[in-house]
LUMMAR-871164 format. One line per 5 residues: for each residue x, y, z of C-alpha. Coordinates in steps of 0.1 Angstrom, whole numbers, plus 5000, padded with zeros to 4 digits. Last residue first. Layout:
<recs>
X:Y:Z; ... $
</recs>
This chain:
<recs>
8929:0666:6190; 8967:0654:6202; 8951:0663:6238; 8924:0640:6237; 8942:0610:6225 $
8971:0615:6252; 8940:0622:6277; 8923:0588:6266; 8958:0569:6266; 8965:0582:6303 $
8925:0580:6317; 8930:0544:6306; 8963:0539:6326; 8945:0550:6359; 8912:0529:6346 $
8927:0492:6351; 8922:0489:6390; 8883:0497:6385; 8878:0467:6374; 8890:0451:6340 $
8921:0446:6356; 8959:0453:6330; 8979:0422:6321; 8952:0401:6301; 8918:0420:6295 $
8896:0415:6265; 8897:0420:6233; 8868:0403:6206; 8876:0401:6172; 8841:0392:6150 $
8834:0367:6128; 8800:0359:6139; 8814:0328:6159; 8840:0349:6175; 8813:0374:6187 $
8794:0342:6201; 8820:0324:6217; 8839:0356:6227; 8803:0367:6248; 8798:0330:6262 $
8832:0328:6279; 8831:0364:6289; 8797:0360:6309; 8805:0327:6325; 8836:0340:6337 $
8822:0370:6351; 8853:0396:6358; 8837:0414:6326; 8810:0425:6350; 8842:0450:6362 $
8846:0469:6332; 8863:0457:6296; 8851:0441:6268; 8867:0456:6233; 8852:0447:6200 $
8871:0445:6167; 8848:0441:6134; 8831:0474:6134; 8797:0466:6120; 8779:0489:6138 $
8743:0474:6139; 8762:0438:6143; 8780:0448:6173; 8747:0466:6192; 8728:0429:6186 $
8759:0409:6195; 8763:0429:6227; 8723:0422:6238; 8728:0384:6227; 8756:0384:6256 $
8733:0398:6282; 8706:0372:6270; 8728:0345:6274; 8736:0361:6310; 8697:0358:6319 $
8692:0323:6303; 8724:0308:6325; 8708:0324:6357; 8674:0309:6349; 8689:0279:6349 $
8709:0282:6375; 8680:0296:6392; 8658:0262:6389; 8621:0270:6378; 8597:0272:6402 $
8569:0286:6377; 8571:0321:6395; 8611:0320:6389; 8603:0313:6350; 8573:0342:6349 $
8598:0370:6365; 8633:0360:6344; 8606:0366:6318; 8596:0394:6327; 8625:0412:6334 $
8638:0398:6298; 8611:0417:6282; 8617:0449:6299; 8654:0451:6298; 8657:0471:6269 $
8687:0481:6249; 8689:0513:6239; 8706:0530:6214; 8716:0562:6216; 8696:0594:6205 $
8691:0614:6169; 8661:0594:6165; 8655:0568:6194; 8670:0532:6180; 8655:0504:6204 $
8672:0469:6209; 8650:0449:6221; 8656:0415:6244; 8632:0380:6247; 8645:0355:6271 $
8679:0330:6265; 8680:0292:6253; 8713:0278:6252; 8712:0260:6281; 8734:0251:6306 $
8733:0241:6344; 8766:0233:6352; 8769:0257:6382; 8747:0288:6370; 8740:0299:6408 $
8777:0307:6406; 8770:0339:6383; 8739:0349:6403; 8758:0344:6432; 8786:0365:6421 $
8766:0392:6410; 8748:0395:6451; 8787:0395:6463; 8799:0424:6435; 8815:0449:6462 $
8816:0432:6500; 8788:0426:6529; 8755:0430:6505; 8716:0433:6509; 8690:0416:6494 $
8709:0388:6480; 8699:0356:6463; 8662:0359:6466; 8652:0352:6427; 8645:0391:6423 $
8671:0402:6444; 8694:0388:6424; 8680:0399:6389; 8682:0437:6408; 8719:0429:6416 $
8729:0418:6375; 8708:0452:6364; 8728:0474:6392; 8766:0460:6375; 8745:0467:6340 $
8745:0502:6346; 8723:0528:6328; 8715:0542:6360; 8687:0571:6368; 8694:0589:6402 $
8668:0581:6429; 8677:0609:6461; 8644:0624:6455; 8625:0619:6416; 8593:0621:6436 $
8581:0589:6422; 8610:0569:6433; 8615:0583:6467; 8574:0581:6475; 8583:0543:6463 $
8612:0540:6485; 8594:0553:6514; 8564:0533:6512; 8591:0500:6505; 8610:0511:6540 $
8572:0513:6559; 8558:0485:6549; 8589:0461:6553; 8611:0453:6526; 8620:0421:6510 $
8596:0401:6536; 8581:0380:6510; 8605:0381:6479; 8601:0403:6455; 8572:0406:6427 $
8548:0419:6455; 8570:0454:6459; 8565:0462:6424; 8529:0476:6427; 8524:0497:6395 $
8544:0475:6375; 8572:0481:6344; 8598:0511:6355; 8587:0505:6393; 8604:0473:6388 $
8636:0485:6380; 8638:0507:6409; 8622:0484:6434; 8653:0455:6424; 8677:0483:6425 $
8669:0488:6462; 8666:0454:6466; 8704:0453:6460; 8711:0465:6492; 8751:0476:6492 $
8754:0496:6457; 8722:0509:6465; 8731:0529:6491; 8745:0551:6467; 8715:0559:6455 $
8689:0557:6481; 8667:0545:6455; 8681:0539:6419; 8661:0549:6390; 8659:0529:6361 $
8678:0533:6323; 8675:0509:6296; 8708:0495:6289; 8737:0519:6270; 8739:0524:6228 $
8759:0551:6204; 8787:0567:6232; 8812:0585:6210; 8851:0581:6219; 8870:0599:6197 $
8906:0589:6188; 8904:0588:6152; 8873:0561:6155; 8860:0547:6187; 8821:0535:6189 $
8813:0533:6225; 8791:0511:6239; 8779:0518:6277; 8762:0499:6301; 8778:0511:6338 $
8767:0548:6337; 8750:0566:6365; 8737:0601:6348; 8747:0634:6355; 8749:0635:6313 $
8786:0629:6309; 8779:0598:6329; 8794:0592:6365; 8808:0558:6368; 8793:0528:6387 $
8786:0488:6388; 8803:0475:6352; 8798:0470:6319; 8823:0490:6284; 8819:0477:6256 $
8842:0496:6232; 8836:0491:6193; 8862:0496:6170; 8881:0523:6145; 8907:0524:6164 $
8939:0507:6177; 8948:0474:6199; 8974:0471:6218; 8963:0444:6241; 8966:0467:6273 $
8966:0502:6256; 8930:0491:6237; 8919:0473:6275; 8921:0505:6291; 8912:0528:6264 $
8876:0512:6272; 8880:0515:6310; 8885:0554:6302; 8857:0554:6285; 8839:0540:6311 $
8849:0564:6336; 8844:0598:6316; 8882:0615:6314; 8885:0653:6331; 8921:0663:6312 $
8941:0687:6340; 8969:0708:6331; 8989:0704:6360; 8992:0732:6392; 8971:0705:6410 $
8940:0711:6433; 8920:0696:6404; 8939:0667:6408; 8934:0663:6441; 8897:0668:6435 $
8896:0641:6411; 8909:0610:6432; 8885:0622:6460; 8860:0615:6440; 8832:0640:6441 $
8828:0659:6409; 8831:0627:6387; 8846:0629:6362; 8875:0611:6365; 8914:0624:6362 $
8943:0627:6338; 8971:0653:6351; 8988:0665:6315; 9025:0678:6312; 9042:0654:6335 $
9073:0664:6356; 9086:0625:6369; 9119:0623:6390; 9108:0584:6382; 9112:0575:6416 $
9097:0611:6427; 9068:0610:6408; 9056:0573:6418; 9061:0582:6455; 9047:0615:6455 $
9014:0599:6445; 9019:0566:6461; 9023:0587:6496; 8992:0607:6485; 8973:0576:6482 $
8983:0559:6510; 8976:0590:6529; 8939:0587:6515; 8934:0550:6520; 8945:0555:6561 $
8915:0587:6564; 8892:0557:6548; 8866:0557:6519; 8891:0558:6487; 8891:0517:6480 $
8922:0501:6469; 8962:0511:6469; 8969:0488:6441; 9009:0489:6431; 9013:0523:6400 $
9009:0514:6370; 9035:0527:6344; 9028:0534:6308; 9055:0535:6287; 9058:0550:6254 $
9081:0585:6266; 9070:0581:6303; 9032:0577:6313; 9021:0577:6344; 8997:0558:6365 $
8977:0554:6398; 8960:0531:6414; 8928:0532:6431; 8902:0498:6436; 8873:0520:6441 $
8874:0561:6436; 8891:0560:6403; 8924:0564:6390; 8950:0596:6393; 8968:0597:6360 $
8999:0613:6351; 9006:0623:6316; 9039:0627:6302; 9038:0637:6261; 9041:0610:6237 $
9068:0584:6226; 9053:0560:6199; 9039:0525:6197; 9025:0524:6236; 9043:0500:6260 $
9027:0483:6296; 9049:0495:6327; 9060:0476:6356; 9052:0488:6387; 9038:0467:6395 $
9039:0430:6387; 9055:0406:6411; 9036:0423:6443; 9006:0446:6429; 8980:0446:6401 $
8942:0429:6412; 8922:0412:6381; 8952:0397:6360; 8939:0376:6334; 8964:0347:6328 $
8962:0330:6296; 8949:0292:6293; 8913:0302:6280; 8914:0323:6314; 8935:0313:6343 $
8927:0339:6373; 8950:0369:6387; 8954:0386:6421; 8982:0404:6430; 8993:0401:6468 $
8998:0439:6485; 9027:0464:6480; 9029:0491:6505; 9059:0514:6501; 9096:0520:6511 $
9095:0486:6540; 9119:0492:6563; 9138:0457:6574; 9140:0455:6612; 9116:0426:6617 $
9078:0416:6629; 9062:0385:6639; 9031:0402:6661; 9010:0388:6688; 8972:0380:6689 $
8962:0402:6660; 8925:0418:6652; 8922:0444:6679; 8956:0455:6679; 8961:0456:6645 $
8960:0494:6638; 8978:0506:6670; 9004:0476:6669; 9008:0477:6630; 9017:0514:6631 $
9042:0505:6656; 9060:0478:6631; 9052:0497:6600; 9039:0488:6564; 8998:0481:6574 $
8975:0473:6546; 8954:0496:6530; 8920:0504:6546; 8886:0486:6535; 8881:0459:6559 $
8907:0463:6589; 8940:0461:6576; 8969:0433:6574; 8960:0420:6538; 8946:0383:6545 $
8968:0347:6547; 8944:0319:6556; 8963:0289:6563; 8972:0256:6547; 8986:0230:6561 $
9023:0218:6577; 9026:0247:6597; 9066:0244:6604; 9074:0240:6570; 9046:0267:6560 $
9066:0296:6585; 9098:0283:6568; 9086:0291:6530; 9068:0322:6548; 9098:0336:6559 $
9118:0325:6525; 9095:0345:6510; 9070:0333:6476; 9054:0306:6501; 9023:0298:6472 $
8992:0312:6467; 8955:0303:6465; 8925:0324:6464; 8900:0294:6463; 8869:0286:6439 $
8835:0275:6441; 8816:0301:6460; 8790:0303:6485; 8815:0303:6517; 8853:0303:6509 $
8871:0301:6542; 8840:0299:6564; 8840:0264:6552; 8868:0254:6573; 8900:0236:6553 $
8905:0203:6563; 8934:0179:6566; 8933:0142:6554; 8933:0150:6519; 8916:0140:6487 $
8894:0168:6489; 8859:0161:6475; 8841:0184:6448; 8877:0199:6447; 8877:0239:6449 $
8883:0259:6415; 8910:0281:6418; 8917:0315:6418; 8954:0323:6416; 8972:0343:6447 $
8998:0356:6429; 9042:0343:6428; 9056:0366:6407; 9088:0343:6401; 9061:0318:6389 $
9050:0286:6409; 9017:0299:6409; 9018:0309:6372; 9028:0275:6363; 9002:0257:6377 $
8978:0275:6363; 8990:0270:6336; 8994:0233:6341; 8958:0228:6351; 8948:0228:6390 $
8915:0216:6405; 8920:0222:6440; 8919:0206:6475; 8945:0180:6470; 8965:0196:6444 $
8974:0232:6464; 8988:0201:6487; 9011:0191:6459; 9019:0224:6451; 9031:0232:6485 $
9029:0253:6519; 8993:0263:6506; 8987:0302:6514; 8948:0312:6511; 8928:0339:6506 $
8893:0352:6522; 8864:0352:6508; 8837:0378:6515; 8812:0366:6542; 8816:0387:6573 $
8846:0406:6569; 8849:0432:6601; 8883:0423:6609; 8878:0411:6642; 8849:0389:6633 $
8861:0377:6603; 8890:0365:6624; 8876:0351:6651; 8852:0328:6630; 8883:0318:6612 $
8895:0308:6643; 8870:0291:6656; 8863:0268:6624; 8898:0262:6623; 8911:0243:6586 $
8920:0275:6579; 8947:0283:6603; 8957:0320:6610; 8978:0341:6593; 8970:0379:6591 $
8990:0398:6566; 9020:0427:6571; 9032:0453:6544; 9052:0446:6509; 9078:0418:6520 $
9063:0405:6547; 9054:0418:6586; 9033:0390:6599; 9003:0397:6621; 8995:0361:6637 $
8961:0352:6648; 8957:0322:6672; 8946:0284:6666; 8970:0266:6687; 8990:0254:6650 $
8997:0296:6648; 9008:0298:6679; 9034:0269:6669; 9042:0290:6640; 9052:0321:6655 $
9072:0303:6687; 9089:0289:6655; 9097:0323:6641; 9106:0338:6671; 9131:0314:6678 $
9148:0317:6646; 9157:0354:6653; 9138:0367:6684; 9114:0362:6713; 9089:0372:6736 $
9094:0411:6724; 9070:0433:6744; 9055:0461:6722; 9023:0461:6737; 9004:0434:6712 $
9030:0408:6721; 9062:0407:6701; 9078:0380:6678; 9115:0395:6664; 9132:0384:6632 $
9162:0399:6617; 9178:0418:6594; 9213:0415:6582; 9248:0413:6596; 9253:0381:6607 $
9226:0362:6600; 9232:0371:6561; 9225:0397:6535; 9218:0406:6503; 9193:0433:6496 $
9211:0447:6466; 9224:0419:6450; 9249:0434:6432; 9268:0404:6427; 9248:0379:6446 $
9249:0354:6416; 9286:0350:6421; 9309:0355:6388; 9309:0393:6390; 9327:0392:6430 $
9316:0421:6451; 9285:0414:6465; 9301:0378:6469; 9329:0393:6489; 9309:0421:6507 $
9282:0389:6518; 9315:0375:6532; 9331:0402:6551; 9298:0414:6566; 9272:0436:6548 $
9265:0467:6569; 9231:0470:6569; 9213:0508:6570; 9210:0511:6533; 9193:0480:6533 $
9161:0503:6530; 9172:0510:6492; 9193:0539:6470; 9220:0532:6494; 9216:0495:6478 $
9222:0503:6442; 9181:0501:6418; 9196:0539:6398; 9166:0550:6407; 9154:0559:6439 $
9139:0546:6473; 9136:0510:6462; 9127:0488:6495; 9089:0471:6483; 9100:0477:6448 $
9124:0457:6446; 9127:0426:6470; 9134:0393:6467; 9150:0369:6434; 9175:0362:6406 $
9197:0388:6421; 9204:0371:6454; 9179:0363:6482; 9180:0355:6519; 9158:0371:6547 $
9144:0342:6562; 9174:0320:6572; 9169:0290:6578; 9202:0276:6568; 9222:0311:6554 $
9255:0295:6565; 9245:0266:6547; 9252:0230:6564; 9220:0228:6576; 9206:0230:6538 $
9169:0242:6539; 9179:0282:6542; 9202:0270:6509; 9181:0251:6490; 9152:0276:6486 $
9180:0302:6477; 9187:0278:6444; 9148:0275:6434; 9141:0312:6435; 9124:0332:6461 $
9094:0353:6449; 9103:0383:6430; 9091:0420:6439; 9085:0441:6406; 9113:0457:6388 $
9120:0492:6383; 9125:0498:6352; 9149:0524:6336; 9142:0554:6321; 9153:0582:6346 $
9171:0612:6324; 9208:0609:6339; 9227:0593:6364; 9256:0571:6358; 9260:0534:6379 $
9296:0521:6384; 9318:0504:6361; 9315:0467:6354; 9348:0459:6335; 9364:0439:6306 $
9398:0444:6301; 9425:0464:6278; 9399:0482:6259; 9415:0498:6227; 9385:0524:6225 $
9376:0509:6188; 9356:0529:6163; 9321:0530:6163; 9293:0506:6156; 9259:0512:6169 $
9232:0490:6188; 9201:0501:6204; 9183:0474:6223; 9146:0476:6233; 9120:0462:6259 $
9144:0438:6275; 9124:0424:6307; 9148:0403:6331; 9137:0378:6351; 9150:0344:6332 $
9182:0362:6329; 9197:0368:6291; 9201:0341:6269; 9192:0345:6236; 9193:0383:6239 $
9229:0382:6251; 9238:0355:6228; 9228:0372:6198; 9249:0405:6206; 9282:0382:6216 $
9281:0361:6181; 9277:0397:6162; 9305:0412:6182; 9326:0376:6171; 9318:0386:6136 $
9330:0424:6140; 9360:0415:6157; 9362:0432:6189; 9357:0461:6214; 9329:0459:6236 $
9308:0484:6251; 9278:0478:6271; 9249:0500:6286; 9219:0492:6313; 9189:0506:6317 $
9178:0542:6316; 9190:0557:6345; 9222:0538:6337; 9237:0503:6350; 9271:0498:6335 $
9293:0476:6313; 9325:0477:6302; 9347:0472:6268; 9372:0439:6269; 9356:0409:6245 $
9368:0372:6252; 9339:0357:6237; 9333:0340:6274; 9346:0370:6288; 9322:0386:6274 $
9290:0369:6287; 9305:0365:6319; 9305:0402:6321; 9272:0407:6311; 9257:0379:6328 $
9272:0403:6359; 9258:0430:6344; 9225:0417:6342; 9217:0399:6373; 9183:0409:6378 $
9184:0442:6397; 9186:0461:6366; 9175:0450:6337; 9134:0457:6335; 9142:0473:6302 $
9162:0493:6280; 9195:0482:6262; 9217:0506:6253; 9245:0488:6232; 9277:0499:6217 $
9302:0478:6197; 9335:0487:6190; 9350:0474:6161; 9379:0454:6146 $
</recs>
């Protein structure tokens, strides 16, 4: 006889684990006790030492579906002489533990708001501990409910008994909660006005919905905008009130079988959209619907695929019972702010934008918007982190010092690192707005207090200007400056675990060079922890800078001016005027407000300005994506002319020139821009094969935003992989600008054991 003593680490609480604890040994017939910790969950048993064994298998075999064990220490001491088996309450200590992402309702609270004989029938705040919210309510760890925004509800007699009882799946269910005594629905008009409640409201919601107005929806993470999508009228509305001209917007299905109709979906994908995290998947759109209801094209304009998601609430579950088809559901925000959390902030912010307002009495802790992910080579690819993954961490080998990370300018998060994990912090987005900043600073204290965190290193960008950086700078912390596209390079090593020597690739729009430069075409060669930059792209100067990013003609003139005296009469007729292409040029050749880029994001936008996809842009990447969807199913292997120069003592360089011109002499010959499209990303790929085979470092990592390109990454792994190479790329961590908070971690940790 023994006693058996496990500390088991993890995403394990709020998931049902005690209680499957419990059962577990009383199944074996084991006393000892169980309890949640503020680094996951313990258990002690005493027993025989074969039956011990028995138990310790069982409970990794067949622990909940949503639980994350990262690690289980066992030891065997002497026996306690347990009488029973008990779940004791929660001990505080050194915070570990997970906190677990927001799950989508599960299968078994599905039936129950459908079931009129259920006393949760319809329903829309039920869950148990197989499903609901986490992080969204979570104030503090340990994950009990006066550490949540349920604090305020007073469960009733029966939600106390099943909180209460080990053997019902609501044991511990934090948020749980009934008609009776939990929150509740309310449908306002945009001064406040309630025109309903409860059930009511949320069918006055939908039929409002069916007459074609714009309802602001409080969910689980912030409120969304709902409108139909098969309305040409009111998606019109919509793009007009939000200020989103072109850029797609997402949609919300109210079932797989519809998703089917208007999609193409494989079994993966599939899966993932019925999974407990529940993202928006991009899908590609049906040549021809097979479905009786339409979906507007203002949804989706100029590009192939859908944003699609599921119901993943039991509000929206009823909302989509009602509906019938499928709707737009968009962050709650004008373009470019975070997404609104608060009842009255929503009726100041979304005023202009809403009709009326389904709102209830739940507090939500922290904004938490819809993840975005896409199916690649049958392994999901995660290119926006929120609700159902963050804030869980991705694992390092070893236990290092705490370093807390502040992210880029575009596409923020944040991340810190606690003994070998790496926690990444829900998207906040783009650093331009007075409402991005606080959400920033409110992420920032957030994230440190939940984990009562006291790092040793802040990691930040370069870049002199970013917002991101300057609060760093401000801190007390030992601050580790961390160039951009390194950072996206350490990235992808932390999220596929992969270790020097090797060769980063590292493509995308923007990130300030060590040199004052724009970077966005870097190879890196990383050995022992160093990060040494050995090739880029030809540089050209951007006019206007900044402004650049949003008119790609601008990096169209600056390109050209590297290779023709008059470049303005290779673009398009009517391009620029007299006047704007006099100034640019005088801009140009003075040097003035025309820094040089390396980056291949400005290289993709110049190729679409030159074959008269975009001159100008409404949202980040639009002109890329043309010339990416321009392809279609026009292949070819053929590819233009590219050099790869070797400067003594300098970088290589890979020059554009040739394949300029040639991407210049096709388009003047009328040639078909998918095809020249296809030649022009072949050529990309040929350019990393060139820089891999001068190294000779056999794993090569792709990370940055052009790395988003399907075409691109398809044809770069085919041809590395063909060579013999190991190409990484992204899986659980973006390849934007949302991945380079937990780069700056691992490149600081690397810099600071120098």
């Amino acid at each position: 006889m023994r006693r058996l003593r496990l500390e088991i680490s993890g995403a394990v609480q709020g998931v049902g684990f005690r209680p499957f604890v419990y059962r577990l040994a009383r199944r074996f017939d084991l006393a000892g006790w169980v309890s949640n910790t503020s680094k996951g969950v313990v258990v002690e048993v005493d027993g025989d030492t074969e039956v011990l064994a028995q138990f310790a298998e069982a409970l990794q075999k067949e622990k909940p579906q949503v639980s994350i064990v990262q690690d289980i220490r066992s030891e065997y001491l002497d026996t306690a002489g347990f009488a029973t088996f008990e779940i004791r309450k929660s001990t505080v200590g050194k915070i570990e533990a997970f906190v677990l992402p927001d799950l989508a309702t599960c299968g078994e609270c599905t039936l129950e708001i459908l079931d009129p004989d259920n006393r949760r029938y319809r329903y829309p705040f039920t869950n148990c501990t197989n499903c609901g919210p986490r992080y969204s309510i979570i104030n503090s760890i340990p994950y009990d409910r006066p550490s949540t925004t349920m604090s305020g509800f007073r469960m009733c007699s029966e939600c106390r008994k099943e909180y209460e009882d080990p053997l019902d799946r609501r044991f511990h269910a934090q948020p749980n909660a009934c008609p009776e005594c939990g929150p509740h629905l309310e449908l306002w008009n945009l001064d406040g006005t309630m025109l309903a409640e409860r059930d009511d409201a949320l069918r006055k919601a939908s039929a409002e919905i069916l007459e074609g107005k714009i309802l602001a929806i409080k969910g689980l993470g912030g409120f969304h905008l709902i409108t139909l999508a098969g309305s040409d009228e009111a998606v019109r509305t919509l793009r007009s009130r939000k200020g989103r001209r072109m850029k797609p917007f997402a949609l919300m299905f109210p079932s797989i079988l519809q998703v089917s109709e208007f999609c193409v979906v494989s079994s993966e994908e599939r899966k993932v959209l019925q999974a407990p995290r529940s993202p928006i998947v991009l899908l590609k759109k049906r040549d021809k619907p097979n479905s009786s209801i339409s979906i507007s094209e203002l949804v989706s304009p100029s590009n192939p695929e859908y944003g699609v998601m599921l119901p993943y609430t039991p509000l929206h579950i009823l909302l989509m019972m009602e509906i019938g088809e499928p709707v737009i559901a968009t962050s709650g925000n004008l373009s470019d702010e975070p997404i609104c959390t608060d009842e009255m902030e929503a009726l100041e912010r979304l005023k202009g934008i809403a009709d009326l307002l389904l709102v209830h009495n739940r507090p939500i802790a922290r904004h938490v918007d819809n993840s975005i992910v896409r199916i690649f080579k049958e392994r999901e690819m995660v290119l926006r982190r929120a609700r159902g993954y963050a804030p869980l961490p991705v694992s390092m080998e070893e236990e290092s010092a705490s370093v807390f990370a502040t992210g880029g300018h575009q596409k923020n998060t944040l991340a810190l690192s606690i003994g070998r994990n790496v926690f990444i912090s829900q998207h906040i987005g783009d650093l331009d707005t007075p409402q991005a900043l606080r959400a920033f600073s409110e992420v920032w204290n957030s994230i440190g207090a939940l984990y009562n965190a006291h790092p040793d290193i802040i990691a930040y960008d370069m870049h002199p200007d970013y917002i991101s950086s300057v609060k760093a700078r401000e801190s007390e912390i030992r601050g580790i400056p961390v160039q951009h596209h390194i950072a996206h390079v350490y990235s992808c090593m932390l999220d596929r675990g992969v270790k020097s020597p090797l060769l980063g690739v590292s493509w995308d729009g923007t990130g300030y060079g060590s040199d004052g430069t724009v970077w966005g075409g870097e190879f890196f060669h990383i050995t022992d922890g160093t990060a040494k930059r050995i090739a880029h792209l030809r540089r050209f100067r951007l006019p206007g800078g900044d402004k650049a990013v949003k008119e790609p003609r601008r990096s169209a003139l600056g390109l050209l001016s590297e290779l023709y005296d008059d470049p303005v009469k290779l673009l398009p007729p009517g391009t620029f005027s007299r006047e704007e292409s006099d100034v640019m040029k005088r801009m140009i050749s003075s040097k003035l407000n025309s820094p040089l880029t390396s980056s291949v994001g400005r290289l993709f936008d110049a190729v679409a300005s030159i074959l008269d996809l975009h001159q100008t842009i409404e949202f980040e990447g639009q002109a890329a994506m043309a010339l990416e969807h321009a392809i279609g199913n026009k292949m070819t292997e053929k590819s233009y002319p590219l050099e790869v120069l070797s400067p003594p003592g300098e970088p290589m360089v890979i020059d554009w020139a040739p394949l300029i011109k040639g991407v210049i002499m096709d388009a003047s010959e009328g040639m078909d821009t998918g095809i020249i499209s296809a030649k022009f990303h072949n050529t990309l790929v040929e350019g990393i094969a060139a820089v891999a085979e001068t190294i000779g470092e056999r794993k090569v990592v792709l990370s940055g935003g052009c790395f988003q390109n399907v075409y691109l990454l398809r044809r770069v792994l085919d041809v590395l992989e063909n060579l013999c190479y190991e190409p990484f790329i992204h899986r659980s961590i973006p390849p934007n600008d949302g991945g380079i908070a937990p780069g700056q971690v691992m490149a600081a940790l690397m810099m600071n054991s120098e």
